[in-house]
The first five atom37 places (N, CA, C, CB, O) and aatype in JSON, in Angstrom:
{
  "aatype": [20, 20, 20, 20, 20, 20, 20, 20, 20, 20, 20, 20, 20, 20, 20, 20, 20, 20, 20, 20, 20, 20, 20, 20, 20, 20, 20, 20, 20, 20, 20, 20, 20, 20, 20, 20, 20, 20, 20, 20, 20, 20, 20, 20, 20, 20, 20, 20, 20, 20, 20, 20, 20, 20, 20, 20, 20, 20, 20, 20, 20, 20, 20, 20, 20, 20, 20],
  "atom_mask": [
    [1, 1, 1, 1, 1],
    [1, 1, 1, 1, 1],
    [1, 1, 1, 1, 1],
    [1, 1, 1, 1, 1],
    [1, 1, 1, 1, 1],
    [1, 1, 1, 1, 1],
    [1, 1, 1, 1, 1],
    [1, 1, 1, 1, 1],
    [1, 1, 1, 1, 1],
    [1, 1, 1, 1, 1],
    [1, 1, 1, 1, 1],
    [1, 1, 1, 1, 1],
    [1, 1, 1, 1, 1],
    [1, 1, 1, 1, 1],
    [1, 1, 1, 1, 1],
    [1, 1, 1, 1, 1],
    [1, 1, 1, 1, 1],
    [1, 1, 1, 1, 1],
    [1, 1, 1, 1, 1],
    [1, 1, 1, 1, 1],
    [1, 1, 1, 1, 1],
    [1, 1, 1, 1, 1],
    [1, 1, 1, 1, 1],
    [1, 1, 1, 1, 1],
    [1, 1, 1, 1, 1],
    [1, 1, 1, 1, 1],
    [1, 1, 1, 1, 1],
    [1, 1, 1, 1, 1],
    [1, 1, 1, 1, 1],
    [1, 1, 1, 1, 1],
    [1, 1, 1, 1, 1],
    [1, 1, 1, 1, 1],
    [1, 1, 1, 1, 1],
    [1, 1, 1, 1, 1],
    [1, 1, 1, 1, 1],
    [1, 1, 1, 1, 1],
    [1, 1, 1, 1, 1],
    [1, 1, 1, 1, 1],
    [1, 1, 1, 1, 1],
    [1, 1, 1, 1, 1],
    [1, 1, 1, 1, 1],
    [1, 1, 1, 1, 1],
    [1, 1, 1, 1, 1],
    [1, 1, 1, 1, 1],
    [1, 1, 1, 1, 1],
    [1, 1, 1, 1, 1],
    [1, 1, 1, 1, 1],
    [1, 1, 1, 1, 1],
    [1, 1, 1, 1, 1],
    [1, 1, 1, 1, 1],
    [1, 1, 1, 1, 1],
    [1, 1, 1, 1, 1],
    [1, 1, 1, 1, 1],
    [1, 1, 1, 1, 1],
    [1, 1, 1, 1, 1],
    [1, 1, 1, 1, 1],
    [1, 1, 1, 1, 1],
    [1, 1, 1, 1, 1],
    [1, 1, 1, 1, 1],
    [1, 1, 1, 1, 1],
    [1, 1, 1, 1, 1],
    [1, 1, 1, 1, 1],
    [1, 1, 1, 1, 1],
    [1, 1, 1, 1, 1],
    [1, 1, 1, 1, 1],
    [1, 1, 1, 1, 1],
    [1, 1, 1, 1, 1]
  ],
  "atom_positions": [
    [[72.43, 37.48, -72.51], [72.68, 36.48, -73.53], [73.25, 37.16, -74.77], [71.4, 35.7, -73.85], [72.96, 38.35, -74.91]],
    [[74.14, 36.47, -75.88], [74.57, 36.92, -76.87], [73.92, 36.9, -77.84], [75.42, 36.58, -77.08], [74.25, 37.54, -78.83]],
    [[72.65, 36.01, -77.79], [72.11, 35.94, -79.22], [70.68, 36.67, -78.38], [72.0, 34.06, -80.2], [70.04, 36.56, -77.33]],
    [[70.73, 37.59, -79.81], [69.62, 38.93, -79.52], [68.11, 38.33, -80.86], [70.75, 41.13, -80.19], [68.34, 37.66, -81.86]],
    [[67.19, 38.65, -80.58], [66.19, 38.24, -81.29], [65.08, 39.61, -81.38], [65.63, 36.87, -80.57], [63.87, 39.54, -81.55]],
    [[65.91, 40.83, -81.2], [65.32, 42.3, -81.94], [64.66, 42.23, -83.19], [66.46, 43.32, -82.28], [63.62, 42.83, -83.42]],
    [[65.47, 41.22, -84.32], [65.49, 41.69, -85.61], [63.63, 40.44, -85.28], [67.36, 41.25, -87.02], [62.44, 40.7, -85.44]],
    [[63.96, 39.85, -85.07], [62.83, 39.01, -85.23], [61.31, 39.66, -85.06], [63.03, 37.93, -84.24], [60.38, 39.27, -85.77]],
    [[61.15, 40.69, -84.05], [60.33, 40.78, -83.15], [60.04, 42.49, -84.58], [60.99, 40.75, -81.05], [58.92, 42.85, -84.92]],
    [[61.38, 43.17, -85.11], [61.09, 44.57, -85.89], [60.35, 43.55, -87.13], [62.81, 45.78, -86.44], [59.28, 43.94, -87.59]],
    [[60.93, 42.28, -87.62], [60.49, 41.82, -88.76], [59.06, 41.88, -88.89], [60.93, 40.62, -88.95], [58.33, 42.38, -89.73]],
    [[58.81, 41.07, -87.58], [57.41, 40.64, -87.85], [56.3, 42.07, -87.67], [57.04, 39.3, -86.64], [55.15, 42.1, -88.11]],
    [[57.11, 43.43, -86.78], [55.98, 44.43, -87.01], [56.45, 44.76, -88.0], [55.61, 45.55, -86.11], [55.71, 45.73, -88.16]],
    [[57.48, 44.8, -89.38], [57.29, 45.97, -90.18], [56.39, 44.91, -91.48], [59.04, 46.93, -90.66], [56.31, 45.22, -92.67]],
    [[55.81, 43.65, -90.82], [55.21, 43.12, -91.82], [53.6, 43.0, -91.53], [55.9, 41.84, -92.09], [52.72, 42.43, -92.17]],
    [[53.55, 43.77, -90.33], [52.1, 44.05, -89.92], [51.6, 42.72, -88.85], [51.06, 44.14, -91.47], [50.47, 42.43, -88.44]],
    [[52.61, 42.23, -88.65], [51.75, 41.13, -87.75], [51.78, 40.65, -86.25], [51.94, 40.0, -88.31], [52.9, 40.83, -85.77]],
    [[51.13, 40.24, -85.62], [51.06, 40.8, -84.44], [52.04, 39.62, -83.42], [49.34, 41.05, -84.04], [51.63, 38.48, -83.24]],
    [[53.26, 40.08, -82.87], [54.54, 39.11, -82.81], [53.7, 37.6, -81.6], [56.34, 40.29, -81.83], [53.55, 36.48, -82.09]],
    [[53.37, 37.85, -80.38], [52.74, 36.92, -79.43], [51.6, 36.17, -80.36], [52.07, 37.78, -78.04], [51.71, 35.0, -80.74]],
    [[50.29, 37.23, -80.73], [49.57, 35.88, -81.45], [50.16, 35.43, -83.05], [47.78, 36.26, -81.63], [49.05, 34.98, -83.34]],
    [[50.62, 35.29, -83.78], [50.72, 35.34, -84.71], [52.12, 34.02, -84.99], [50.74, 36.82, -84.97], [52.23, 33.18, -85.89]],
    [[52.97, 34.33, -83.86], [53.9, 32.95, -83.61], [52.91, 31.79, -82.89], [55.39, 33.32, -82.43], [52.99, 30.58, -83.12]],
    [[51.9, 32.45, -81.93], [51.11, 31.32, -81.07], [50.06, 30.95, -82.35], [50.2, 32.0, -79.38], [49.83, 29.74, -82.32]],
    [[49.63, 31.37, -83.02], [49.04, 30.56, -84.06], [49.67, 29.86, -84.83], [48.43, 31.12, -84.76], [49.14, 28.78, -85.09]],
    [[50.81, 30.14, -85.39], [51.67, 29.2, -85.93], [52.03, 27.88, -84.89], [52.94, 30.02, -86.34], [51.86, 26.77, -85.39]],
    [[52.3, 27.92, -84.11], [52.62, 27.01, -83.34], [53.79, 26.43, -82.46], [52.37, 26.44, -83.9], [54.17, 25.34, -82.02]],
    [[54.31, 28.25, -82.44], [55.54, 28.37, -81.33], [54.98, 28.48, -79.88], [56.49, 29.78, -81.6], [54.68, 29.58, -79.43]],
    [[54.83, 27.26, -79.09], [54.8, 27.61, -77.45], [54.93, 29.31, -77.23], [56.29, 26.76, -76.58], [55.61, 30.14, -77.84]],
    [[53.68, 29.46, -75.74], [53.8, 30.83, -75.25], [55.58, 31.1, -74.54], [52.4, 31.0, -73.95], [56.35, 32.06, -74.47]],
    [[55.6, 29.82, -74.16], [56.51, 29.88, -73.34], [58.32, 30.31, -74.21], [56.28, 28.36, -72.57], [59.26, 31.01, -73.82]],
    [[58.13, 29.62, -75.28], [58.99, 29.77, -76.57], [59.16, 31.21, -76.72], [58.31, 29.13, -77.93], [60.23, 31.81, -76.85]],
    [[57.66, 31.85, -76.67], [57.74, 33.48, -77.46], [58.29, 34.0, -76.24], [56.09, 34.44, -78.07], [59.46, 34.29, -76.52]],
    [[58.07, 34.29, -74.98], [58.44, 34.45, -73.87], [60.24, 34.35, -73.65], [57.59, 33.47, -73.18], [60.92, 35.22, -73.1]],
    [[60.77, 32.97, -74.28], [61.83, 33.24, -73.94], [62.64, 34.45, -75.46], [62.48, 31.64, -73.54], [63.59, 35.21, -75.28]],
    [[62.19, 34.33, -76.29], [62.48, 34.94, -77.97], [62.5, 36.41, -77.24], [60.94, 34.64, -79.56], [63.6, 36.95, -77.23]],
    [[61.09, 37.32, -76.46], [61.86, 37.88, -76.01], [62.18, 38.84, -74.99], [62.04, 38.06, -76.63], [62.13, 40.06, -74.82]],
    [[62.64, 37.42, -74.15], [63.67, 37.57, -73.17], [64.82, 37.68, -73.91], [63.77, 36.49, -72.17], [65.76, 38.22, -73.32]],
    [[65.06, 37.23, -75.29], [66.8, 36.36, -75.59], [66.95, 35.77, -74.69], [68.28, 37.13, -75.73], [67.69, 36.32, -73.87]],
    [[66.58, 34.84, -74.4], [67.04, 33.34, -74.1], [67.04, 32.02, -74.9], [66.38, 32.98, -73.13], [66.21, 31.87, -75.79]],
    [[67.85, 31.17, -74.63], [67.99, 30.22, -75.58], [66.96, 29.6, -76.03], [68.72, 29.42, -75.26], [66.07, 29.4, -75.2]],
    [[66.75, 29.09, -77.45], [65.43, 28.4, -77.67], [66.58, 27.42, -78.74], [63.75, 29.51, -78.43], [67.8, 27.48, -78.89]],
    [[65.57, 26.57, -79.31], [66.6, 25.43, -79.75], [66.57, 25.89, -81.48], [65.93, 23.48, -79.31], [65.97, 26.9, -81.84]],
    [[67.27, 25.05, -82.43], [66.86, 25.06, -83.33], [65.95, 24.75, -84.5], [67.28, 25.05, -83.3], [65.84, 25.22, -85.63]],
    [[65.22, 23.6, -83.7], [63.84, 23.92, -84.49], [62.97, 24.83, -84.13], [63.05, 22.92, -84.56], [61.9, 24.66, -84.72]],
    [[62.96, 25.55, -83.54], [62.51, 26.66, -83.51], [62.48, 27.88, -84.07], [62.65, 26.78, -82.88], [61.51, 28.63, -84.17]],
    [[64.05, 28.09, -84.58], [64.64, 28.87, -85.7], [63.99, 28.72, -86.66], [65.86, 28.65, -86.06], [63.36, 29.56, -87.3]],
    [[64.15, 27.2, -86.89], [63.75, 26.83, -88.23], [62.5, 26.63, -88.62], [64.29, 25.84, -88.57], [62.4, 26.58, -89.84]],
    [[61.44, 26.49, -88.0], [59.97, 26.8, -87.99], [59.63, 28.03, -88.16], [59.36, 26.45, -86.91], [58.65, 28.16, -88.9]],
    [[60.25, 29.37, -87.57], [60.27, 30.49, -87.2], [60.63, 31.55, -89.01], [61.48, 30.45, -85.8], [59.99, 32.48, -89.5]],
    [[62.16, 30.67, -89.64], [62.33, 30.99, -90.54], [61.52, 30.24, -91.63], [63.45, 31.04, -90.55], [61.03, 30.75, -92.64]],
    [[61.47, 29.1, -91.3], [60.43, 28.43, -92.67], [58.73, 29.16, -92.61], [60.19, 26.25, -92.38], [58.21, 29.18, -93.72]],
    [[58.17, 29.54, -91.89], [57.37, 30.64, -91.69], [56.98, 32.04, -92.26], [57.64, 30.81, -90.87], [55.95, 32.53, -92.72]],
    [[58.3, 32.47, -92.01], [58.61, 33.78, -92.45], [59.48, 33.83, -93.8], [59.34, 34.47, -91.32], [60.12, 34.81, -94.16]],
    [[59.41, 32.72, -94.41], [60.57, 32.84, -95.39], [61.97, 33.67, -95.59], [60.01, 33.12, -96.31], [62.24, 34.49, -96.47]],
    [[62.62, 33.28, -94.73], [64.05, 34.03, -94.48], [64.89, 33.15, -93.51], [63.85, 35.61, -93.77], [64.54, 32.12, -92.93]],
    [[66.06, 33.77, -93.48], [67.22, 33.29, -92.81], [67.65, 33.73, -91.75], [68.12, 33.33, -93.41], [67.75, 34.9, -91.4]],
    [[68.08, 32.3, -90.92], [68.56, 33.1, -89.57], [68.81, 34.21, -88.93], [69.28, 32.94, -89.35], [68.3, 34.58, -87.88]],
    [[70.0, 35.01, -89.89], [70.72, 35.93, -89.45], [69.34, 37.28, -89.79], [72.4, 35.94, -90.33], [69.54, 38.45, -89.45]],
    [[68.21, 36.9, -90.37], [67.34, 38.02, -90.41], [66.48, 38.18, -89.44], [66.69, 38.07, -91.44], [65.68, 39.1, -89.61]],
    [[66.34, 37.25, -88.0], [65.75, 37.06, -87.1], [66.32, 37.13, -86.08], [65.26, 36.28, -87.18], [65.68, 37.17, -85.03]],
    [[67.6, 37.15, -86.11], [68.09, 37.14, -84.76], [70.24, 37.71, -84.95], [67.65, 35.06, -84.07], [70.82, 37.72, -86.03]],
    [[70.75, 38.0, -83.92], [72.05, 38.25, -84.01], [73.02, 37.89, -82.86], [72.1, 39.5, -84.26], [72.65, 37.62, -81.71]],
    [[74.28, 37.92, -83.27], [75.12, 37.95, -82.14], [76.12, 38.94, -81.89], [75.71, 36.89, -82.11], [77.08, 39.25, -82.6]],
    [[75.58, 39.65, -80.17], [76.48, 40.12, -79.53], [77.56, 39.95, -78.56], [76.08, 40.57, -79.31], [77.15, 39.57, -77.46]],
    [[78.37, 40.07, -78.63], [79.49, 39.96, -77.8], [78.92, 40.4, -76.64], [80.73, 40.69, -78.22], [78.24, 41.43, -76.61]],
    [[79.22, 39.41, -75.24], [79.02, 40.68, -74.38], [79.85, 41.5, -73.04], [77.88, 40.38, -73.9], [79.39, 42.54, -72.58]]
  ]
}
């Protein structure tokens, strides 16, 4: 897939928190974190829960590669 979700997964450890429980307490499906990371598609409220959460912007959670 082209859209990579690395940055998401470095964010949340260089902020100490633990990426599986810490989205599952918030209230992203296992299955959600599972695909985040795989990189597979997830929709955009998900983004946007994900960034309204974390206070930040898309492009700080996730990227696109060509492939």
């Amino acid at each position: 897939m082209p859209i990579k979700y690395d940055k998401l997964f470095a964010l949340l450890k260089d902020r100490g928190l633990s990426s599986t429980y810490w989205l599952r307490q918030h209230g992203v499906y296992p299955a959600t974190v599972n695909k985040l990371r795989k990189n597979e598609r997830v929709n955009t409220d998900t983004i946007d829960t994900i960034c309204r959460l974390l206070d930040c912007q898309p492009g700080d959670i996730m990227e696109y590669e060509d492939e």
